[in-house]
PAMITI-47354 format. One record per residue (C-alpha): residue number from 1; residue in one letter; x, y, z. Coordinates in steps of 0.001 Angstrom, whole numbers, always signed. Each point is the difference from the previous one (the first is absolute). Example, Ala and Ser with C-alpha at 12.3 -4.5 7.8 and 13.67 -1.06 7.14 Angstrom:
REM PAMITI-47354
dose num: 1&residuo: a&x: +12300&y: -4500&z: +7800
dose num: 2&residuo: s&x: +1370&y: +3440&z: -660
***
This chain:
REM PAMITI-47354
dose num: 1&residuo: x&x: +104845&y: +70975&z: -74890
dose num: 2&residuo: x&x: +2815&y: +1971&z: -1056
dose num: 3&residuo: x&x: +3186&y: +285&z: +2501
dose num: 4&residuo: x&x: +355&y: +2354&z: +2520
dose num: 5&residuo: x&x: +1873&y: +3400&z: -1399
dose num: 6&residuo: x&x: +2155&y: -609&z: +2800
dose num: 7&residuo: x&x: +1325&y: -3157&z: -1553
dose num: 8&residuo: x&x: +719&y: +1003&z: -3812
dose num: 9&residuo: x&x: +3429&y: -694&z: -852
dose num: 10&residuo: x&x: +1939&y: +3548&z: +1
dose num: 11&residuo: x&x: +2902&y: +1482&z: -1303
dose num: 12&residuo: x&x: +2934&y: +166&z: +3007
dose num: 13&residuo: x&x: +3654&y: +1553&z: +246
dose num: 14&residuo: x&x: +2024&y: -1642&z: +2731
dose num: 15&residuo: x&x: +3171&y: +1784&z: +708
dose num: 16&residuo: x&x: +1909&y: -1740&z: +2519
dose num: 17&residuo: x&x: +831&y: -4491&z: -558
dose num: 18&residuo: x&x: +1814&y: -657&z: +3239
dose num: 19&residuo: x&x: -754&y: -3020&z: +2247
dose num: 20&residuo: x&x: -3248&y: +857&z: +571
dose num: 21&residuo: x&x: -1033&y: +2310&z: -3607
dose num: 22&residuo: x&x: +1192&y: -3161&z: -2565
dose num: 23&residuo: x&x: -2779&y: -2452&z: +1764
dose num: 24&residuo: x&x: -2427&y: +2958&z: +75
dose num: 25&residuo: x&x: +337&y: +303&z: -3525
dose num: 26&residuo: x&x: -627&y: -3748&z: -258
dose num: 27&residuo: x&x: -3206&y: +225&z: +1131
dose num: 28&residuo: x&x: -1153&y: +2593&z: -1740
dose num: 29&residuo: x&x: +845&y: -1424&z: -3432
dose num: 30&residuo: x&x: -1809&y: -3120&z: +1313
dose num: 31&residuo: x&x: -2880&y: +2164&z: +991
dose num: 32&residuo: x&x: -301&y: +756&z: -3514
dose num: 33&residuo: x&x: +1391&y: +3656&z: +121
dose num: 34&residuo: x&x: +2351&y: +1756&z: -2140
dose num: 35&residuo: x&x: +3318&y: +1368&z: +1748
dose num: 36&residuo: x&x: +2321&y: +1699&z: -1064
dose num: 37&residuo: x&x: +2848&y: +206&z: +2332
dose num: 38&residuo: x&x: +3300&y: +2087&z: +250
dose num: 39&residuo: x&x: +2851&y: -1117&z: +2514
dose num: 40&residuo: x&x: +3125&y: +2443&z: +218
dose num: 41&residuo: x&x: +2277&y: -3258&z: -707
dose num: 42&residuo: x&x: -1824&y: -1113&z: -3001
dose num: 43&residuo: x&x: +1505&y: -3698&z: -327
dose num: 44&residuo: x&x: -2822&y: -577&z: +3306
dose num: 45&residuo: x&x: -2786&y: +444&z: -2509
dose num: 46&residuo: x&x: +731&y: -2942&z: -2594
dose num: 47&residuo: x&x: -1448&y: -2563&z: +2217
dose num: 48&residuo: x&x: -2842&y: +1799&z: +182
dose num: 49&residuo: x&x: -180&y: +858&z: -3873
dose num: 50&residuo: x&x: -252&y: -3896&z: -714
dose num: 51&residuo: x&x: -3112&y: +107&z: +2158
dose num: 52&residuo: x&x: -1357&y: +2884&z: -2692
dose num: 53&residuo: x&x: +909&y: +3152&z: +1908
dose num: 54&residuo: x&x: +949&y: +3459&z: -2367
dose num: 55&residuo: x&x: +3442&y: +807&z: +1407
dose num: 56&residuo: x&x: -280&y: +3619&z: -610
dose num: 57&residuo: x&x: +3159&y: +2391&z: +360
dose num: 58&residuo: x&x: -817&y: +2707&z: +2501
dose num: 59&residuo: x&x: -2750&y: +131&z: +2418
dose num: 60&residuo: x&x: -2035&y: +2624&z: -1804
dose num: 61&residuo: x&x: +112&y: -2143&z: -3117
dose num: 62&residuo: x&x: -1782&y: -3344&z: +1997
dose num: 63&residuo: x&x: -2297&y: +2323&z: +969
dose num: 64&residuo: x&x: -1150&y: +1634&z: -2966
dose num: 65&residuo: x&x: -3601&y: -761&z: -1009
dose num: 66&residuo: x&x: -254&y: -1997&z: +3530
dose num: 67&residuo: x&x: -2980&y: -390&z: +2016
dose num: 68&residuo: x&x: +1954&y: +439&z: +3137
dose num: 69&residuo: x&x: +4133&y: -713&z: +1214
dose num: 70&residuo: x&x: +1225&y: -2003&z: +3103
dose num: 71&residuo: x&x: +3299&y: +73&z: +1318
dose num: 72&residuo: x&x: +1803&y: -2326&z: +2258
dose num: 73&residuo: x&x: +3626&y: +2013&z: +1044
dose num: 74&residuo: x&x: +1896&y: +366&z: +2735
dose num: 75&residuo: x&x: -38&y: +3123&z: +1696
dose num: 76&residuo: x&x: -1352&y: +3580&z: -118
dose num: 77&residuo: x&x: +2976&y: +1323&z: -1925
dose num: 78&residuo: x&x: -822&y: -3061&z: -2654
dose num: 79&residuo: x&x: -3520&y: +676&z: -239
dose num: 80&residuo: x&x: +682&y: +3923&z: -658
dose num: 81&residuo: x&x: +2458&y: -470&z: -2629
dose num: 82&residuo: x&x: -2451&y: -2560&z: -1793
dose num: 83&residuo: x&x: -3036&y: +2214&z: +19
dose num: 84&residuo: x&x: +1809&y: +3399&z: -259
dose num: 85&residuo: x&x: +3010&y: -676&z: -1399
dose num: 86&residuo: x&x: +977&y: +637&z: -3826
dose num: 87&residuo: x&x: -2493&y: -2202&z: -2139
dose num: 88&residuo: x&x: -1966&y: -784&z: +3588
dose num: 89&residuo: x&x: -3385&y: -1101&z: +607
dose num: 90&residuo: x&x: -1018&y: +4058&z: +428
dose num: 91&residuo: x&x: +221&y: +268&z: -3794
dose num: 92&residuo: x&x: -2854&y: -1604&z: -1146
dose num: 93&residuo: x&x: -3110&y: +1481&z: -828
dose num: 94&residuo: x&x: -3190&y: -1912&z: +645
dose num: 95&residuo: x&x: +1390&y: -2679&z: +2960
dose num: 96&residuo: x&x: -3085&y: -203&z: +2126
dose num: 97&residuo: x&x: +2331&y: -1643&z: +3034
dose num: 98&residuo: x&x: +3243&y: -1100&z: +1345
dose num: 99&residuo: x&x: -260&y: -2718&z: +2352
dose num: 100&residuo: x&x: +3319&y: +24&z: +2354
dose num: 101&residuo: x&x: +833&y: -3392&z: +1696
dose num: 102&residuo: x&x: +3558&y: +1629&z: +1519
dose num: 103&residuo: x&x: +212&y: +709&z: +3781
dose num: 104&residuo: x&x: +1188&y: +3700&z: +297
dose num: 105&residuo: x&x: -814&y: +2671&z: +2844
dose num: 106&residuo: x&x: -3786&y: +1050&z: -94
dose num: 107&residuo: x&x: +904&y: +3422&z: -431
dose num: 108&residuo: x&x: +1732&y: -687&z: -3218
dose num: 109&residuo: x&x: -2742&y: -1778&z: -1425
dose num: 110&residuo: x&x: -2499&y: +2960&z: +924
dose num: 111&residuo: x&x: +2593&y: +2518&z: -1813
dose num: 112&residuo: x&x: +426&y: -2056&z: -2841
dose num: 113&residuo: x&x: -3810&y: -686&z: -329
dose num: 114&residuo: x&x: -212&y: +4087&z: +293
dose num: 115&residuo: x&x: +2424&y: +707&z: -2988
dose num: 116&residuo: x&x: -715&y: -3161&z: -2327
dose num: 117&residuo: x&x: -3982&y: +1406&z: -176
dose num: 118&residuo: x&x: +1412&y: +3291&z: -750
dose num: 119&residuo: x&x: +2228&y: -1168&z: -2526
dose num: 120&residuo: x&x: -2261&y: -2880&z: -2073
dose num: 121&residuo: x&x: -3060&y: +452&z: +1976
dose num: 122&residuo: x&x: +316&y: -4228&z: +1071
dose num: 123&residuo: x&x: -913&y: -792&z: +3110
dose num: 124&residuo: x&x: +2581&y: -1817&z: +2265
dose num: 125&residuo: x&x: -819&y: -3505&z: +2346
dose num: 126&residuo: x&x: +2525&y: -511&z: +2485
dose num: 127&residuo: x&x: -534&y: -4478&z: +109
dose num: 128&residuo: x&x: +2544&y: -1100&z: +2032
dose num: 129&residuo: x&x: +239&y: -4098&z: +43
dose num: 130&residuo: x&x: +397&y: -2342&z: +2813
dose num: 131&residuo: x&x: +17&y: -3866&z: -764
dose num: 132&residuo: x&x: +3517&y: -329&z: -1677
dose num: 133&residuo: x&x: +843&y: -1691&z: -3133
dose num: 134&residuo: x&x: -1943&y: -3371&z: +920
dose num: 135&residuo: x&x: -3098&y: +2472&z: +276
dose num: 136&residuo: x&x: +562&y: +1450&z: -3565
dose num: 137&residuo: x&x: +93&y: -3119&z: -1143
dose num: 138&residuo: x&x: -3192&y: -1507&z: +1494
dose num: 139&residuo: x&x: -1997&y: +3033&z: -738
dose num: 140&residuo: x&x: -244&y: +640&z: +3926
dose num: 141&residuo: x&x: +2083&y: +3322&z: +816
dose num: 142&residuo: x&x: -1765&y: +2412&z: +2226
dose num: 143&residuo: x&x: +61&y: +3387&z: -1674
dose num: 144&residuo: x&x: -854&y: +3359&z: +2363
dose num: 145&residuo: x&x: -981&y: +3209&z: -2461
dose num: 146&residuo: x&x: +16&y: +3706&z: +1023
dose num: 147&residuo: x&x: -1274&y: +2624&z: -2403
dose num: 148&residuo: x&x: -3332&y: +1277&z: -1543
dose num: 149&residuo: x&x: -2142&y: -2518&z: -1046
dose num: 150&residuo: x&x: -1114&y: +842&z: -3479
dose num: 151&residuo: x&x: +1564&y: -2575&z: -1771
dose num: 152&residuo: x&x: +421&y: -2708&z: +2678
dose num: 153&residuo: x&x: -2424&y: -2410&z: -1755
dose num: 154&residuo: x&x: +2854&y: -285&z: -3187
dose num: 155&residuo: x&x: +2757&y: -203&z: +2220
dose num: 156&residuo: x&x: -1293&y: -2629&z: +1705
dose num: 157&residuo: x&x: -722&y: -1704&z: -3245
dose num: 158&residuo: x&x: +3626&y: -266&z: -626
dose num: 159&residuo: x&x: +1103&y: -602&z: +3851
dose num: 160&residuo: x&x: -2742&y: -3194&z: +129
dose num: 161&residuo: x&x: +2782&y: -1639&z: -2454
dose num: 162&residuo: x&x: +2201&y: -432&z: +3536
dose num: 163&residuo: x&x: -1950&y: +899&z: +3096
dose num: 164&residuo: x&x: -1957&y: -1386&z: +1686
dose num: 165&residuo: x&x: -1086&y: +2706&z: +2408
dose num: 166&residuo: x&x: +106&y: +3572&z: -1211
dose num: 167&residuo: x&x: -1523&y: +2606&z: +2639
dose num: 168&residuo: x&x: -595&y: +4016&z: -617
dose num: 169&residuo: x&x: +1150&y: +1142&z: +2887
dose num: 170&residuo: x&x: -211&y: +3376&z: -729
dose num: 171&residuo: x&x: +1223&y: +3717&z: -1072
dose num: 172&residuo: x&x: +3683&y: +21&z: -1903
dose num: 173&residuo: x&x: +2734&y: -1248&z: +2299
dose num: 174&residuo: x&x: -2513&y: -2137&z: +1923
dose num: 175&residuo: x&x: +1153&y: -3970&z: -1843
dose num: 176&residuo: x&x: +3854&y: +1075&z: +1058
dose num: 177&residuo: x&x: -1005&y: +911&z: +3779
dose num: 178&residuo: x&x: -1689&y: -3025&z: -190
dose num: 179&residuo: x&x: +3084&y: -2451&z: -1417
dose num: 180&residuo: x&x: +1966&y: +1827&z: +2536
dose num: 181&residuo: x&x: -1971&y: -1573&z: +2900
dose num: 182&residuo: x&x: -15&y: -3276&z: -2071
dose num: 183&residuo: x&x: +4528&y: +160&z: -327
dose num: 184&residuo: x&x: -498&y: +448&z: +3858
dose num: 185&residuo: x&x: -2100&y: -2305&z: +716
dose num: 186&residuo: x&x: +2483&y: -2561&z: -2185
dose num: 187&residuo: x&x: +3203&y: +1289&z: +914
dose num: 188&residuo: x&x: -595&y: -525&z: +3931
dose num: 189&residuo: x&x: -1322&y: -3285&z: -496
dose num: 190&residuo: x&x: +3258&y: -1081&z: -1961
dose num: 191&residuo: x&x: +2505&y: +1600&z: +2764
dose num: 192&residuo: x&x: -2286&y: -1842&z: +2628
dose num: 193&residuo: x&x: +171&y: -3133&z: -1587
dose num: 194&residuo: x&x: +3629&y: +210&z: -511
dose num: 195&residuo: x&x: +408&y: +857&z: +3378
dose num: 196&residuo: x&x: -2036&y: -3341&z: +933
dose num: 197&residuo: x&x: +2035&y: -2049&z: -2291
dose num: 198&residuo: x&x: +3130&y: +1142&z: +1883
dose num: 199&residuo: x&x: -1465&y: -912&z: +3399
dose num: 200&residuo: x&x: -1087&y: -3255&z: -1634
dose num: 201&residuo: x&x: +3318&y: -818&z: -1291
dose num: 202&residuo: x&x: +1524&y: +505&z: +3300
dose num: 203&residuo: x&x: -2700&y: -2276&z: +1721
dose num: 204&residuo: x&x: +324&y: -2785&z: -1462
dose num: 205&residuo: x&x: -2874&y: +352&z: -2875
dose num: 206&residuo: x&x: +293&y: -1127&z: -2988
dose num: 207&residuo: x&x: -1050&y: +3104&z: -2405
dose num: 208&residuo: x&x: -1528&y: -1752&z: -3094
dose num: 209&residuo: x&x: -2690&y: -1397&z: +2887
dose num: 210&residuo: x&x: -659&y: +3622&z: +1355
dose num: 211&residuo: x&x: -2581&y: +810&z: -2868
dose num: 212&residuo: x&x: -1998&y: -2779&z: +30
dose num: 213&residuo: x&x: -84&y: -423&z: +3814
dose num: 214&residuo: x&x: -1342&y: +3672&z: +124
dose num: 215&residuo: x&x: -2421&y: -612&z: -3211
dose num: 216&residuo: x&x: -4117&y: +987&z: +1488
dose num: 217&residuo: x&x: +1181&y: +1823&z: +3175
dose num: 218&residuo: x&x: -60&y: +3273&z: +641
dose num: 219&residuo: x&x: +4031&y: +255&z: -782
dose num: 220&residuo: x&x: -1019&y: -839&z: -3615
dose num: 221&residuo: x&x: +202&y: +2196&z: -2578
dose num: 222&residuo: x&x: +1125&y: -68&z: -4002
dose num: 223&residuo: x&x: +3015&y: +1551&z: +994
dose num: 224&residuo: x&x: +880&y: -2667&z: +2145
dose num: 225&residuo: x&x: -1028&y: -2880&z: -2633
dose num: 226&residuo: x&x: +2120&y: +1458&z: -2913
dose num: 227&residuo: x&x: +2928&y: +1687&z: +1731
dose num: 228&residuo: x&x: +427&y: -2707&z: +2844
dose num: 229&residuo: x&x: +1176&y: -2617&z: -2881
dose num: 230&residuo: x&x: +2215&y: +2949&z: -1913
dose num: 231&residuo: x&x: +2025&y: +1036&z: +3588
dose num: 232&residuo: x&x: +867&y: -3823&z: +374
dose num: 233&residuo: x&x: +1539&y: +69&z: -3273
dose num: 234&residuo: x&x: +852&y: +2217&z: -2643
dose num: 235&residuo: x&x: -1673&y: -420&z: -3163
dose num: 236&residuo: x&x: +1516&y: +811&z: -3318
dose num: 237&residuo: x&x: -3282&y: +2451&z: -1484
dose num: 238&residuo: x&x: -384&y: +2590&z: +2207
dose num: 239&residuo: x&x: -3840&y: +1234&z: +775
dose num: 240&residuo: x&x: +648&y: +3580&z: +1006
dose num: 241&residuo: x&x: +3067&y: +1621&z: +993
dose num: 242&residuo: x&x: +652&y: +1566&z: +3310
dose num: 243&residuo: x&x: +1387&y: +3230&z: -1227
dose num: 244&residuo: x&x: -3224&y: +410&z: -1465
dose num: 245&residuo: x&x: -1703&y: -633&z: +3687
dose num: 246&residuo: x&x: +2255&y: +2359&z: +1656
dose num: 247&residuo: x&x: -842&y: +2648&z: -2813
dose num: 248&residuo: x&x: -3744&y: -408&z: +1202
dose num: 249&residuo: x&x: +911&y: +48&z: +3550
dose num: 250&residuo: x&x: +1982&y: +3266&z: -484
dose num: 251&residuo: x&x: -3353&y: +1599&z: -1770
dose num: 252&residuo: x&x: -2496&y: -1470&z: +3213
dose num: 253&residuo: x&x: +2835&y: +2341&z: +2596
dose num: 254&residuo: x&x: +254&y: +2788&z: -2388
dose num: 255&residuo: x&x: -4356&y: -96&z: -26
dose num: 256&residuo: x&x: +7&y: -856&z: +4057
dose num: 257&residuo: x&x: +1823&y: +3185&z: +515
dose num: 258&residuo: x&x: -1479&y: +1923&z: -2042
dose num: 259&residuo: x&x: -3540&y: -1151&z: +1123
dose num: 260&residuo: x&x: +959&y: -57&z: +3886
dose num: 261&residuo: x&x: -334&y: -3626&z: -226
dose num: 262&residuo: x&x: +1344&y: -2001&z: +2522
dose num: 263&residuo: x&x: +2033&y: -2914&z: -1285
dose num: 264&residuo: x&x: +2223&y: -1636&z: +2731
dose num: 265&residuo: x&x: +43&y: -3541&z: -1244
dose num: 266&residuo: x&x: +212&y: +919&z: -3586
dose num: 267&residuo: x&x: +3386&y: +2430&z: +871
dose num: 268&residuo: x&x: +1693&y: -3340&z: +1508
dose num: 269&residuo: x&x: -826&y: -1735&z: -3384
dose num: 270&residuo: x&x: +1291&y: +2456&z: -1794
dose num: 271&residuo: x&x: +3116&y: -186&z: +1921
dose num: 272&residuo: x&x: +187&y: -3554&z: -500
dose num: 273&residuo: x&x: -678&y: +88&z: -3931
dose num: 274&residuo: x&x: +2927&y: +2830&z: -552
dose num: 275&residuo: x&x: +2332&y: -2279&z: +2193
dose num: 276&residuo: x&x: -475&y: -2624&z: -2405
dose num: 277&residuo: x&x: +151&y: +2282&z: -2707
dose num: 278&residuo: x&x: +3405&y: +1335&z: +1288
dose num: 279&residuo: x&x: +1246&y: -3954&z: -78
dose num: 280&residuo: x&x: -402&y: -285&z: -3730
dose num: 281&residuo: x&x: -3121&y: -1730&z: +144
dose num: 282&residuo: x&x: -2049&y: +2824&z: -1930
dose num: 283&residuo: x&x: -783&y: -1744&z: -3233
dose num: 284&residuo: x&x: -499&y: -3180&z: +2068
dose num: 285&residuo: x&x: -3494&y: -1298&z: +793
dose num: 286&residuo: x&x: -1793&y: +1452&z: +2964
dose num: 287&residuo: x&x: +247&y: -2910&z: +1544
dose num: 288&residuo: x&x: +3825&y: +379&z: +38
dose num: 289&residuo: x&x: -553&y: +2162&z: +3420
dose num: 290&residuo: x&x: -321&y: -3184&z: +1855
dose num: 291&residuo: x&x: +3915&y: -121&z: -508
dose num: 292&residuo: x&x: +540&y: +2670&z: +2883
dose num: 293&residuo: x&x: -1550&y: -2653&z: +2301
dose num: 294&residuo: x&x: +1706&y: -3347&z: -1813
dose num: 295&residuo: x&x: +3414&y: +1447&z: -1040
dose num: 296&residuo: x&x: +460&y: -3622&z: -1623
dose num: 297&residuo: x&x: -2303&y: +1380&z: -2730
dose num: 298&residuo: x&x: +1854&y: +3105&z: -951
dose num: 299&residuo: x&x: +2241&y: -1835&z: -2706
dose num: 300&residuo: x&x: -2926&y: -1358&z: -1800
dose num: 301&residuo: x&x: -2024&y: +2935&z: +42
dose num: 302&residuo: x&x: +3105&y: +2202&z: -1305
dose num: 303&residuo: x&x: +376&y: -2340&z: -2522
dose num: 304&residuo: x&x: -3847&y: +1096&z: -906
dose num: 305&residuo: x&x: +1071&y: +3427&z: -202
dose num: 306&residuo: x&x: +2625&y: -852&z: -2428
dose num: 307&residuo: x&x: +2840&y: +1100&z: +2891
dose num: 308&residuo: x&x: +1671&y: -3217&z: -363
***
């Protein structure tokens, strides 16, 4: 019996090798697929080219005679100058889809859907990722899509390579709402458990036992498991920055109001993240907030962030 067209190996642009695009790309070369990947600093793609990626030059050039693109970038303003920027994604002819693993404001993705099928007539997947770079890695990420579903069975083709869980969840826009109440979700379980590490520390509990002594009760959670360990001690490889957190954060407000949402618990992590922000600990790990509760930890967390 002949595999499932779902499965074929496909043509792929990647635009995008960051800390979580480069392992993506991994897989998908391992998956058997070809990929041709652009990066705006180029020297990120030679790792990758060893593996057998086509470094291509400009983003319209990877995706030339593609089956479909995916892009893994860091904001809205990114994401637009990548797709409709000189040489962008927009240019080519005959791209059935652009899979988009960024977080950016739902309304963005629905206008950029709107104006890339005018302009190319591709469709556009909002995919948002949750799992981090151990989930790329194991093939486990969780992957929420928004848009129309004509070409979801490709798409997910390619996004099997890394996920483990990949959901429709809907009309264009729909996978970003949905990663929005996933950075919530995360984001006020990391402020809580920082805030419990802090009362720990100051009653007499020794952290690294925290984790464990909470593992199978209802105060368990995989935020507690792998961030518990991180807040004790700053580790050298960072697994997701909190800049990036307290970008997501300020997209789930901007949404809230607009939607009449009430968010009272999310607004005081908000606060929280920016205050650590403010401190220098931006391009530290998330887990660096737990330094506003343990000021012992600031000078090992700024060191993460490169501030000392």
């Amino acid at each position: 019996m002949s595999a499932p067209a779902t499965q074929r190996p496909l043509t792929l642009a990647f635009c995008g090798l960051g800390l979580m695009g480069a392992p993506m790309v991994r897989r998908l070369l391992a998956a058997g697929h070809t990929v041709r990947v652009w990066n705006r600093s180029p020297a990120k793609a030679a790792p990758l080219a060893a593996l057998g990626a086509q470094v291509a030059a400009t983003p319209a050039e990877a995706a030339q005679g593609a089956d479909g693109a995916l892009m893994c970038l860091f904001d809205a303003d990114a994401v637009e100058a990548v797709v409709f920027g000189e040489n962008g994604l927009a240019q080519v002819r005959g791209l059935r889809w652009l899979a988009d693993h960024s977080s950016i404001h739902p309304q963005r993705t629905r206008d950029f859907a709107a104006r890339l099928q005018a302009a190319s007539g591709a469709h556009w997947l909002d995919a948002p990722v949750s799992g981090g770079i151990g989930g790329v890695e194991a093939g486990t990420l969780a992957i929420m899509v928004g848009g129309e579903a004509t070409h979801l069975d490709e798409a997910f083709g390619a996004l099997r390579a890394y996920a483990g869980n990949i959901t429709h969840m809907g009309s264009s826009g729909a996978g970003q709402a949905t990663k929005l109440c996933n950075q919530t979700l995360v984001a006020t379980a990391v402020v809580a458990l920082a805030e419990a590490i802090g009362f720990a520390e100051r009653n007499g509990i020794a952290i690294e036992r925290l984790a464990p002594a909470l593992a199978g009760g209802w105060a368990d959670s995989k935020p507690l498991q792998v961030f518990a360990p991180r807040m004790a001690q700053a580790q050298p490889q960072i697994i997701g920055a909190l800049a990036t957190m307290l970008k997501d954060i300020d997209t789930v407000a901007a949404v809230a109001r607009d939607s009449g949402a009430p968010m009272p618990v999310t607004g005081a992590v908000q606060q929280v993240l920016r205050m650590a922000d403010a401190m220098g600990l931006g391009e530290a790990e998330l887990s660096a907030v737990v330094a506003l509760m343990t000021p012992q930890r600031l000078g090992p967390f700024l060191a993460q962030a490169g501030k000392q």
